[in-house]
N, C-alpha and C positions, 0 to 999 in steps of 0.2 A: 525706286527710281528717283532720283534728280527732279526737285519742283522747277518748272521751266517759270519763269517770270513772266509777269504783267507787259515787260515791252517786246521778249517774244514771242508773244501769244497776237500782238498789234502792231505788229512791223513785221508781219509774215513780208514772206521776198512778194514782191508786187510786179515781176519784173514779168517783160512780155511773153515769156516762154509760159507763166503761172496764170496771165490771163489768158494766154488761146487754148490752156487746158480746159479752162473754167471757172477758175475762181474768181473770184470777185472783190474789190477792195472800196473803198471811199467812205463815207461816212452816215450811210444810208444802209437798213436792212430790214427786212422781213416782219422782225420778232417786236414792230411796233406795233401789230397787229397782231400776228400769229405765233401758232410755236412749229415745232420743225413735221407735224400732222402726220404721224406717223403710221395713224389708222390708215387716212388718205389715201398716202404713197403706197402701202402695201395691198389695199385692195386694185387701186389703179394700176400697180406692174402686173397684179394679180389677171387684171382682165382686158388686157393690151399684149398685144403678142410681142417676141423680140426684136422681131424685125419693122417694126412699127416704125414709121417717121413722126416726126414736131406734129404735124398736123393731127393722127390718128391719135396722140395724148388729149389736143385738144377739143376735138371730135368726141372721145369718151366721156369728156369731165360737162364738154356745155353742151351738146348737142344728144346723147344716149344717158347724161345723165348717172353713170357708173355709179358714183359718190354718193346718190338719192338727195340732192340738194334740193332744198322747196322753191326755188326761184331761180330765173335765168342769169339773174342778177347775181347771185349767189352763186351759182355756177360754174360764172366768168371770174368772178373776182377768186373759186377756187382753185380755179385754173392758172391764174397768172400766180398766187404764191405759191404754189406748188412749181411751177415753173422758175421764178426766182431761187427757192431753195436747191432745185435738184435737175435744173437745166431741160431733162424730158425733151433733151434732141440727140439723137446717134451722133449727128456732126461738133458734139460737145463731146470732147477726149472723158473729162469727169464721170461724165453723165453713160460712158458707153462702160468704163468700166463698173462704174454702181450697178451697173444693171449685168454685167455679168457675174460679179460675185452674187449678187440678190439671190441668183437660182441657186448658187453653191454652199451658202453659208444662210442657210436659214438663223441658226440661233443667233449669228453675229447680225442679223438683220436691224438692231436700234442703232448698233454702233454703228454701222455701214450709213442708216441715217444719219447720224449727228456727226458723225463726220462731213458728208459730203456738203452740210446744210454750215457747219464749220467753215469748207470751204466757203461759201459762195452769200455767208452773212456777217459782215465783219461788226455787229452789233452782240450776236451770240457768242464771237470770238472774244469779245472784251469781257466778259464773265465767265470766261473758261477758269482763270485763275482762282475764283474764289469758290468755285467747287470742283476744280479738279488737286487743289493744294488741299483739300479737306481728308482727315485723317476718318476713315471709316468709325461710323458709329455719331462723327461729329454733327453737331444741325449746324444747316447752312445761315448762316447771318446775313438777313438781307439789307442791312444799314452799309453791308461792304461792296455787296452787287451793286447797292445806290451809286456807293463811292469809285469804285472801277466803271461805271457809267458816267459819272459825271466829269470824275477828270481827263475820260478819254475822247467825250463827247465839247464838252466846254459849253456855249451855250446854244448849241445846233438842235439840243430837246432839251423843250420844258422838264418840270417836277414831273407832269401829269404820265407825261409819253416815256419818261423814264423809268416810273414807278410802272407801267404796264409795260414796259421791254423788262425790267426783271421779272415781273407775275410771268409771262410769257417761257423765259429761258427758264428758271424754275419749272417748271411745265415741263422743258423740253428735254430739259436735263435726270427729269424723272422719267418719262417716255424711254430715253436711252439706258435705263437702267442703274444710273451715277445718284440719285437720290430714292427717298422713301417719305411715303407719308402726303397727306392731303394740303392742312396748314402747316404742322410743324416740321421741315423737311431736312430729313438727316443725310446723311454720306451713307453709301452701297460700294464694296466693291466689286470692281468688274474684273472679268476674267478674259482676255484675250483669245478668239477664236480664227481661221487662218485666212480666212477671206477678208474680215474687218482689217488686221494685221496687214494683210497684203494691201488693201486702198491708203492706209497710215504711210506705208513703205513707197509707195507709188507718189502719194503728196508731198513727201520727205525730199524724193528723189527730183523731184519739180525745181527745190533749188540748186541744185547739183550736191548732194547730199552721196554718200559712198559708206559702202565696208559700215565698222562700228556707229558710225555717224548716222546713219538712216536708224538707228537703235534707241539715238536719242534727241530726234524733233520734237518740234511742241506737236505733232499730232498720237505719238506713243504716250503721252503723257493722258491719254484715253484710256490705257489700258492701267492699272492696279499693280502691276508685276518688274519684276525687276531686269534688263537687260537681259542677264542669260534665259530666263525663262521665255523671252519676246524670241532669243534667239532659235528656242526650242520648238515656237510656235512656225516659225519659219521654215524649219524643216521640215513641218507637216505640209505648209501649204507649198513649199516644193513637192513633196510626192503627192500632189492634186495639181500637180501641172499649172499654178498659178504665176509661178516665177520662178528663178534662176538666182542657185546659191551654192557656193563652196565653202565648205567651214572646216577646217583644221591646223592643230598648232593656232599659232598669231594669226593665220589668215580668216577673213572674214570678208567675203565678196556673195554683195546680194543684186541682183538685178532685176525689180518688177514692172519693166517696159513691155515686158511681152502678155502683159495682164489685159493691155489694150487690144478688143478685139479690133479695132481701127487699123491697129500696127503690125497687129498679123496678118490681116487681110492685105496689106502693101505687098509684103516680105512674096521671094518668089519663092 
């Protein structure tokens, strides 16, 4: 696949239709503190039913406690990043479809993370580049994650708050499966599965994105594989009823609007 660039990884469409899905843009993210907590997230979907509202996530996290935090303190403040990265409201398009893939794509379960946390942290977005252009097997240089931080940032973070948003995305980028290793941290490839697939195609589709073109957004560029293989992976998660695709000769028509259980529940 095609290395997508430093500035379309940071000038994702910002455009209103992309914020009422969910995403999130400006210059502010998550990963000055945390990483995309992926233990967290899966025990909390884990023990939060589906039909859950904003309140009952945060009801689990500060009040029952789910997470086993030692302080109330600590339980609020896991509560709000967790909410920043992954929204944890129905009435958030993003946030409705992560949680219906969640049940269907266990193994695609990191990427499903780091995407959605993708969406909605435009700090972690600016370090996509200098590990997702990494050729497997390579270690990651963190003097470049400095450098893709710095010039995208200017001087909105110190050394200090930058040198801990790259510890962090490192982190979170190992968590997802795209790195290895404790200090010395190398390139993994990832394999594309039909749920994660589907949320990349759904994000894609956010800018008005069609046909070939949803194949190759900065969010495919998650996955390891080449076009036609993404395209392969697409036909599986058509026959799991995730989305709507016609593929023959030249034509190439993928539709993953109806991934939203929000937009099926409209439809009469």
């Amino acid at each position: 696949m095609a290395f997508v660039s430093t500035e379309q990884w940071t000038r994702m469409d910002a455009g209103q239709g992309a914020s009422q899905a969910g995403l999130r843009f400006g210059s502010k993210g998550t990963h000055t503190s945390r990483t995309i907590m992926l233990a967290e997230l899966t025990e909390l979907l884990a023990s939060v039913p589906v039909p859950a509202g904003r309140g009952d996530y945060e009801l689990a996290v500060v009040e029952d406690n789910v997470l086993g935090k030692p302080t109330a303190s600590t339980r609020r403040l896991t509560y709000q990043r967790l909410h920043e990265l992954y929204g944890l409201d129905p009435a958030i398009p993003l946030f409705r479809v992560l949680r219906r893939l969640w049940i269907v794509d266990e193994p695609g379960r990191p990427r499903l993370a780091v995407l959605c946390a993708l969406a909605r942290d435009p700090l972690l977005r600016i370090t996509a580049p200098a590990v997702l252009g990494l050729q497997p097997g390579k270690e990651l240089v963190r003097t470049e994650v400095l450098s893709l931080l710095r010039d995208s940032t200017g001087d909105r973070l110190n050394d200090a708050i930058r040198d801990k948003v790259a510890r962090n995305a490192a982190s979170s980028w190992t968590q997802s499966g795209h790195l290895r290793g404790r200090v010395r941290k190398t390139r993994k490839a990832v394999e594309p599965t039909p749920g994660a697939v589907t949320l990349a195609l759904w994000l894609g589709s956010l800018s008005e994105r069609s046909g070939w073109q949803l194949l190759v957004t900065p969010w495919m560029q998650v996955f390891d594989v080449s076009s036609q293989a993404l395209l392969d992976i697409v036909l599986k998660a058509r026959q799991l009823r995730l989305l709507e695709a016609r593929v023959g000769g030249d034509v190439v028509e993928i539709d993953p609007a109806g991934v939203d259980p929000g937009l099926q529940a409209m439809q009469p």
